[in-house]
GUVO-945895 format. One record per residue (C-alpha): residue in three letters; x, y, z. Coordinates in steps of 0.001 Angstrom, whole numbers, padded with zeros to 6 digits, always signed. Layout:
N
ALAXYZ;...
This chain:
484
UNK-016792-002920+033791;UNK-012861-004390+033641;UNK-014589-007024+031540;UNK-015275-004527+028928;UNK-011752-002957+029007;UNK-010617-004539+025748;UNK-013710-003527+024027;UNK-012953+000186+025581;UNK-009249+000432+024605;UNK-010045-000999+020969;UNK-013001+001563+020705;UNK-011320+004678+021292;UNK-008012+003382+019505;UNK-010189+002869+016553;UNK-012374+005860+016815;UNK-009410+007911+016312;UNK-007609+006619+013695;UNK-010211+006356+011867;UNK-011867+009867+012505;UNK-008692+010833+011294;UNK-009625+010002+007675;UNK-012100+012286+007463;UNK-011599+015204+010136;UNK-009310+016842+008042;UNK-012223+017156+005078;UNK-013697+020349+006805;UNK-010202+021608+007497;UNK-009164+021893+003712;UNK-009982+025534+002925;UNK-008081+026870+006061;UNK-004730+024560+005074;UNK-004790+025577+001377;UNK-005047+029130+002773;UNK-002196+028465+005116;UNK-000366+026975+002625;UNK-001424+027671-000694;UNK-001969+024391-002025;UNK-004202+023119-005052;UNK-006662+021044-005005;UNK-004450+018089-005412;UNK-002541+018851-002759;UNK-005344+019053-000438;UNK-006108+015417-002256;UNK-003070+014445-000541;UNK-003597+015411+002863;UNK-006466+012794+002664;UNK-004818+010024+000932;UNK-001713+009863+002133;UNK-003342+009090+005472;UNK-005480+006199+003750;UNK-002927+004881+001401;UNK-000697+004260+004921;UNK-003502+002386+006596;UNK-004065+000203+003388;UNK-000418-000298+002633;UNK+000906-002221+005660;UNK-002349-003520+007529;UNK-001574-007026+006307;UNK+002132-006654+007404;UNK+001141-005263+010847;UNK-000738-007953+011497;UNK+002091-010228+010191;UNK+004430-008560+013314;UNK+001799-008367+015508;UNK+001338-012213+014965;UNK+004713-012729+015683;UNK+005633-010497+018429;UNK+002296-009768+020474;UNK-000762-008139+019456;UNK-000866-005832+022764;UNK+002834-005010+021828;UNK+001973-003616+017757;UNK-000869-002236+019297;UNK+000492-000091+021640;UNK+003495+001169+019758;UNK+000976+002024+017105;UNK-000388+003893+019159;UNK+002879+005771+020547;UNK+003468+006607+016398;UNK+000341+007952+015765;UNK+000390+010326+018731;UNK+003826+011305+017515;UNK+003188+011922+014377;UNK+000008+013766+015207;UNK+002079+016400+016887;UNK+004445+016602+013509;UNK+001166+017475+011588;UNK+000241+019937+014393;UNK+003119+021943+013965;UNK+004118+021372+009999;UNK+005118+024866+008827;UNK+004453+023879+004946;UNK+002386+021260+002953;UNK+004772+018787+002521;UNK+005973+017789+005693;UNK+002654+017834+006624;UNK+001342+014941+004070;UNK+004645+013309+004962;UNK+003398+013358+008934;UNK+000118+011782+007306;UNK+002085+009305+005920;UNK+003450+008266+009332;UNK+000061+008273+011168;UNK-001372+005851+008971;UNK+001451+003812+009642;UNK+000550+003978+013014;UNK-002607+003449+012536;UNK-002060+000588+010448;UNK-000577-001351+013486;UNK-003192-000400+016060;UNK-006235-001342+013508;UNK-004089-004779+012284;UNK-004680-006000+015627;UNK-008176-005013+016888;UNK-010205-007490+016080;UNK-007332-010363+017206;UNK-007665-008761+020575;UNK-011468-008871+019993;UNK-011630-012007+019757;UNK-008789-013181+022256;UNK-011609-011354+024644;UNK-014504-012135+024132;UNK-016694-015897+023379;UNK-020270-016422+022438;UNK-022881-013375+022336;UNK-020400-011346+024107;UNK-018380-011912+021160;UNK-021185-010404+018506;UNK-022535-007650+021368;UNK-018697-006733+020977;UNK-017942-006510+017033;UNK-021698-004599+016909;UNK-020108-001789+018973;UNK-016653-002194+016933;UNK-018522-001793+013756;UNK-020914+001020+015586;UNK-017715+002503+016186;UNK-016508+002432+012602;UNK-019241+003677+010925;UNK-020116+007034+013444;UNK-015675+007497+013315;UNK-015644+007918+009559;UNK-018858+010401+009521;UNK-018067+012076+012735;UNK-014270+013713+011459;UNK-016159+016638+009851;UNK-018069+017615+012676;UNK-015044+017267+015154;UNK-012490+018707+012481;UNK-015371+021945+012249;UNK-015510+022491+015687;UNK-011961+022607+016418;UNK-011113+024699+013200;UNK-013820+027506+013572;UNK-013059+027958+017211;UNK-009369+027166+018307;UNK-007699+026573+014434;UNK-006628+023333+011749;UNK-003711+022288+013930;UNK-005916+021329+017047;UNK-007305+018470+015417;UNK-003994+016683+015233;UNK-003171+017832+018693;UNK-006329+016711+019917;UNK-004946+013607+019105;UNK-002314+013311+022126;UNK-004701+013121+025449;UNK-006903+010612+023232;UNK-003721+008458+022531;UNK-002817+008513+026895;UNK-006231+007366+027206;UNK-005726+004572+024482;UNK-002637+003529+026097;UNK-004146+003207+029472;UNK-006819+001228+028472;UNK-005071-000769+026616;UNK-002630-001771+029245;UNK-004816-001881+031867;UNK-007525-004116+030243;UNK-005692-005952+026824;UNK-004530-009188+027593;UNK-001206-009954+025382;UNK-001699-012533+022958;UNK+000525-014077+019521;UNK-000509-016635+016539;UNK-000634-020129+017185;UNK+002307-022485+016731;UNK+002571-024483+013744;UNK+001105-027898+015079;UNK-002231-025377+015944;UNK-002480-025779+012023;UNK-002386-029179+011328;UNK-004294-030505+008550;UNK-004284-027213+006251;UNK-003185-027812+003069;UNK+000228-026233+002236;UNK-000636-024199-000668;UNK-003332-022544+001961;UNK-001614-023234+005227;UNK+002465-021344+004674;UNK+001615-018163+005831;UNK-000521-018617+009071;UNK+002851-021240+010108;UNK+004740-018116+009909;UNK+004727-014433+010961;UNK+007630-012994+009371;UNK+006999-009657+007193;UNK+006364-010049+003618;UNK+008693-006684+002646;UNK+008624-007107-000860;UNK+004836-007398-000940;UNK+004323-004631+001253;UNK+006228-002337-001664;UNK+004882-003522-004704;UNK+001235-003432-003258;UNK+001963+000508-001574;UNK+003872+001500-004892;UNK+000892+000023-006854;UNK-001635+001920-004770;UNK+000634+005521-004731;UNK+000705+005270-008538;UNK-002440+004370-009503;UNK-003921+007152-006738;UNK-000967+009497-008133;UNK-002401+008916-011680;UNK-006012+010008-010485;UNK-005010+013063-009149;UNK-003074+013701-011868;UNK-005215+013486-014387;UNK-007613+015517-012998;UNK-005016+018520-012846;UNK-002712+017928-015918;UNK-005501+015687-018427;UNK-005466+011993-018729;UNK-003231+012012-021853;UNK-000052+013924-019754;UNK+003227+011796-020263;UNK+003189+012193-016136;UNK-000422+010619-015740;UNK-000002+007662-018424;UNK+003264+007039-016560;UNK+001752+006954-012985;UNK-000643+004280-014745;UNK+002316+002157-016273;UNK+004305+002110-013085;UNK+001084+001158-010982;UNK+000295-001632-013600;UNK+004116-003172-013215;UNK+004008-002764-009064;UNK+000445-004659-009132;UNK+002013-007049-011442;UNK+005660-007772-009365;UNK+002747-008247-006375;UNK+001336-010908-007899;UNK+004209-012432-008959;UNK+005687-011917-005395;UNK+002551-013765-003750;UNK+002318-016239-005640;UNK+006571-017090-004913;UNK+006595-016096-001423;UNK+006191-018752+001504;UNK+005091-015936+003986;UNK+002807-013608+001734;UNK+000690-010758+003328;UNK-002105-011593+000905;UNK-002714-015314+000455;UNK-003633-014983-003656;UNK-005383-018168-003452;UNK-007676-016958-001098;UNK-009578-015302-004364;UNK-010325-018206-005927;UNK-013956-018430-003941;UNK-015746-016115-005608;UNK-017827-014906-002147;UNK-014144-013682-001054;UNK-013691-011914-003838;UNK-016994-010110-003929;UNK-016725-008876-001087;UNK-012880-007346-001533;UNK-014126-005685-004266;UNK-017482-004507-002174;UNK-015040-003246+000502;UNK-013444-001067-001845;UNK-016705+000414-003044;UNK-018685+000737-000155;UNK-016046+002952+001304;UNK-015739+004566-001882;UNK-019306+005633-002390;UNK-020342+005847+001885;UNK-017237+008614+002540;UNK-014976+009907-000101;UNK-017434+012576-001613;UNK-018041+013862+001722;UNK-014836+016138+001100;UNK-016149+017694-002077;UNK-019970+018086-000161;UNK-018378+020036+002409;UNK-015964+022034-000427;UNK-019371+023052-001490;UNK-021118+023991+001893;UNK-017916+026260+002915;UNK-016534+027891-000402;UNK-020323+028256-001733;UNK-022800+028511+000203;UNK-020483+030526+003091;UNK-021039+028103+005943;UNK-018435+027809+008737;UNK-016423+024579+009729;UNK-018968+023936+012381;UNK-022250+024712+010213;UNK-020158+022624+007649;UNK-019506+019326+009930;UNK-022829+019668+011156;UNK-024884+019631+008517;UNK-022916+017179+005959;UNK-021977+015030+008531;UNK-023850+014868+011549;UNK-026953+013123+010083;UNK-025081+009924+009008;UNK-022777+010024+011387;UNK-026208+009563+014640;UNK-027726+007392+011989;UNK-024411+004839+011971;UNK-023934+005062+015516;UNK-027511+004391+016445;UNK-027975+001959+013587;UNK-025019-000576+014461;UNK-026046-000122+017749;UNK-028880-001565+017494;UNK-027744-004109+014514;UNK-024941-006083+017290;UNK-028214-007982+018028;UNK-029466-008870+014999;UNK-026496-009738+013183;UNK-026029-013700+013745;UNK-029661-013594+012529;UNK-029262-012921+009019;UNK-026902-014197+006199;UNK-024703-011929+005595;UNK-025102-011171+001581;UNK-028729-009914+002538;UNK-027468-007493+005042;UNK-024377-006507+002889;UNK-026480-005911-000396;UNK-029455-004414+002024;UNK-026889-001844+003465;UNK-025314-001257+000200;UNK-028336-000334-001527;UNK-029323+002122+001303;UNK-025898+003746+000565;UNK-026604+004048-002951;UNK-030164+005276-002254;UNK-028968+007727+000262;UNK-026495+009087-002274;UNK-028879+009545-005329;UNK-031325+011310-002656;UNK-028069+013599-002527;UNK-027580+014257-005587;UNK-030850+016505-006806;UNK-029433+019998-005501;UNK-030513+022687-007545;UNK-028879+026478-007292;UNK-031250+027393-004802;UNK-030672+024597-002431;UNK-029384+025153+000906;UNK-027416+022244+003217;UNK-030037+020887+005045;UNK-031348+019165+001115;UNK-028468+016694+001879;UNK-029546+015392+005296;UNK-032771+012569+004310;UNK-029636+011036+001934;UNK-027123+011096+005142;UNK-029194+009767+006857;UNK-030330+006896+004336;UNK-026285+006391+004161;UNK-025767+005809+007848;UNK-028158+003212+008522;UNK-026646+001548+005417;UNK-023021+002179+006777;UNK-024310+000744+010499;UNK-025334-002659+008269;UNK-022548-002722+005961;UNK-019315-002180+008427;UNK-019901-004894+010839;UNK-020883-007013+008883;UNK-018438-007326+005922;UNK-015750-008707+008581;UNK-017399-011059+009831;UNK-018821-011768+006680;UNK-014924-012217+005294;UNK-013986-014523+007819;UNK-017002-016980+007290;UNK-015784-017007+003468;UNK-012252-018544+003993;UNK-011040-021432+006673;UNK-010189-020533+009975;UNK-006895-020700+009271;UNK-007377-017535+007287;UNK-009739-015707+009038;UNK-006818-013011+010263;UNK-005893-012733+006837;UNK-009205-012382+005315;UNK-009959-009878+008351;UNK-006796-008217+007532;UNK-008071-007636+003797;UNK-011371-006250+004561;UNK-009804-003315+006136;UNK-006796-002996+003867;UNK-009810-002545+000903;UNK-011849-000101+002599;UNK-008975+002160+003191;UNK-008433+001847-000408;UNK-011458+002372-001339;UNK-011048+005648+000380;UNK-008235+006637-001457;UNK-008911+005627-005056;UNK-012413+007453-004482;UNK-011492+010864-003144;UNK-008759+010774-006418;UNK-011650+009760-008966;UNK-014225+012080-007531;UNK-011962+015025-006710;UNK-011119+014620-010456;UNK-014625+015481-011522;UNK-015550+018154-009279;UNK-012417+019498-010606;UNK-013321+018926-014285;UNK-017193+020431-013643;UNK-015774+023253-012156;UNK-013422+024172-014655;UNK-016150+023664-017194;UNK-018082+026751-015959;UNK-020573+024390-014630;UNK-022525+025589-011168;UNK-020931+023949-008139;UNK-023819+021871-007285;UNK-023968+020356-010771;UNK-020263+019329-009742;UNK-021503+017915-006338;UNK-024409+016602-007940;UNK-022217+014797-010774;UNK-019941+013508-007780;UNK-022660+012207-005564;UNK-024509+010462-008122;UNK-021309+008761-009202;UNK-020840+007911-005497;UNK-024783+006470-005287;UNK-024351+004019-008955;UNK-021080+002347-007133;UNK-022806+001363-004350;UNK-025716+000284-006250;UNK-023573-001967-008461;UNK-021503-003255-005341;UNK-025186-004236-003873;UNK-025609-006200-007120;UNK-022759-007763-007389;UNK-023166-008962-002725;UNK-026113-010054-003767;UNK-025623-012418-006865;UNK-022818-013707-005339;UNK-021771-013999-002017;UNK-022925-017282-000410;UNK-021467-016875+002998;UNK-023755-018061+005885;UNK-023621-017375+009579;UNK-020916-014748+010593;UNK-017756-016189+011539;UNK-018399-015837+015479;UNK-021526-018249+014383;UNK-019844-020823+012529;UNK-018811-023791+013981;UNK-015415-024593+015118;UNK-012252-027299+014569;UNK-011744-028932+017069;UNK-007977-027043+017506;UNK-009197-023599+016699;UNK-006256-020600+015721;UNK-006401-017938+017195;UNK-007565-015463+015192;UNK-004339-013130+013377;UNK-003783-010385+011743;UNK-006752-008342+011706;UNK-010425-007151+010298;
């Protein structure tokens, strides 16, 4: 079993940081009655989280790179656990988005390196038996928050599922130094041969600060703007401005990439169209798999009287067995198929599963949303695994940390831009006198047409073959950086 000790300590690292994007969702109406805060508030107790994780992932994996994988990892770790306990004991709303903040910077640093120490650990079918589970892992995480977050809310209160968080983290640790063998980028000669408008950055490992900035004030803005709107109207000096600033940070990005010797986000790297499809399929999968699952369970609580448990249960549970089960099963299959058909097959599941979702009439009770969970799931278990690995086979070796790196930094996104845009219509619905389940019907269908468009989109034009554990190797192989 030692030999699976990497795969153990990256499991239940990634588990939790990633169950804590969503375990908070069932949590909601308890902290806004603790703390009497609005709906955009609540917003923010979400994407804080998220906009951490997608703000430095590239730059983790820069330091982790540079100073040891095992090393970023495991102080990671030590920050999230910390700033779990802040959360735990916030006395007001504010500190407590700020302690967000800081565990997605923690989290940032232990996902930025997992699938470096993946792949540092594992060769050959071990190596795809081993990013199935990852990507197993991923999916059930992200659906399973609700039902954890329910369980300890109902029964012990809203603050246990941040302190939760601490004997999880001793058990990461101890995994992690037990089984994680320590491991950096290659040295420059490892390299040779890479063009130097493609090859700078992988020479290097030093952090791209200015980058990191512009891309997290870009991302705050634009997610600042969404919110906004929803709660002040789209025309509000404060909204238009959240836009303008977001616009000129995205802007001093690109114009920092492009200058920089050591950027976080190789620019270039978007010129194949396959990469860029599937950035921009990262963003919306996530989007449309788990950011309406807030407003879903909104409606199960505050409407229909269920509990946190009945809640996590029954809007969660169903996707969250068919994900883990799914990608499960899927580790076997997936040097089988190209990815695009597996991508665009998941995605259109997701979509599918969402429009099943989104026929709930007055009358309808929670269980009408589990055959679309379910649908979800299965799509999730095909979509998750294989977009890394579907990233790296897009771009040279050289970049496959980078490209790795990106996949995650745009899912995380994805998150966050789509809990602003959909909390902004349940919002508007509800204010319009309209019942709640024509808002959760308006936000689920919304949820259902992005993924179908994202399938569209894999499909026409993503021509990646096998996945990158497939494809054949230089003859001096990098190690892979950075992250998935």
């Amino acid at each position: 079993m030692r030999k699976w000790s990497a795969l153990t300590a990256v499991s239940i690292g990634t588990f939790m940081l990633l169950v804590d994007v969503t375990i908070v969702t069932v949590a909601l109406p308890a902290i806004s009655r603790d703390f009497g805060t609005s709906l955009g508030g609540l917003q923010w107790v979400l994407d804080g989280y998220a906009l951490a994780l997608a703000a430095v992932l590239l730059a983790s994996g820069a330091l982790a790179d540079g100073h040891g994988r095992k090393k970023v990892y495991l102080a990671g770790t030590v920050v999230f656990a910390a700033a779990s306990l802040v959360c735990a004991v916030a006395p007001n709303a504010g500190l407590l988005i700020a302690a967000r903040f800081l565990q997605g910077l923690g989290g940032a640093a232990m996902l930025a390196t997992t699938v470096a120490i993946l792949s540092v650990a594992y060769t050959g079918r071990d190596r795809g038996v081993a990013f199935g589970i990852w990507g197993a892992v991923n999916g059930a995480a992200a659906a399973a928050g609700p039902i954890a977050g329910g369980l300890l809310t109902e029964h012990f209160g809203w603050r246990w599922i941040f302190l939760v968080n601490l004997p999880v983290s001793l058990l990461a640790l101890w995994f992690t130094i037990r089984g994680v063998t320590e491991s950096h980028g290659r040295a420059p000669e490892a390299v040779r041969g890479v063009t130097e408008s493609h090859g700078r950055a992988s020479e290097n490992h030093k952090l791209d600060l200015a980058g990191t900035v512009t891309f997290t004030l870009s991302a705050a803005a634009v997610t600042f703007a969404l919110i906004r709107g929803g709660d002040a109207g789209w025309a509000a000096p404060s909204t238009l401005a959240a836009f303008a600033v977001s616009a000129a940070a995205l802007v001093a990005f690109i114009v920092v990439e492009r200058r920089t010797d050591h950027p976080m986000l190789d620019l270039h790297l978007f010129a194949k169209p396959s990469f860029s499809a599937l950035m921009v399929a990262a963003v919306l999968a996530q989007a449309s798999a788990f950011a309406y699952l807030p407003f879903t369970t909104v409606w199960l609580q505050q409407f229909l009287g269920k509990g946190p448990v009945d809640a996590g249960l029954v809007g969660a549970l169903p996707m969250s067995a068919a994900s883990f089960v799914g990608g499960a099963l899927a580790g076997r299959f997936l040097q089988r198929v190209a990815p695009r058909w597996t991508i665009g097959i998941g995605l259109l599941l997701i979509g599918a599963g969402a429009l099943m979702q989104a026929r709930l009439t007055p009358a309808s009770t929670g269980t009408a949303l589990i055959p679309g969970l379910i649908v979800v799931g299965l799509g999730v278990a095909a979509v998750l695994p294989t977009m890394a690995s579907a990233a790296l086979a897009a771009v040279p070796h050289e970049r496959s940390g980078m490209a790795g790196g990106a996949v995650n930094t745009f899912r995380q996104l994805g998150f966050a831009l789509g809990v602003a845009v959909f909390g902004s219509v349940f919002a508007h619905r509800l204010e319009g006198r309209h019942a709640p389940t024509d808002a959760v019907n308006h936000v689920v269908a919304i949820a259902g047409f992005v993924a179908l468009a994202a399938a569209v989109l894999v499909l026409l034009v993503v021509r990646t073959g096998r996945p990158a554990w497939e494809a054949p190797k230089p003859a001096t192989e990098p190690a892979v950086s950075e992250t998935v």
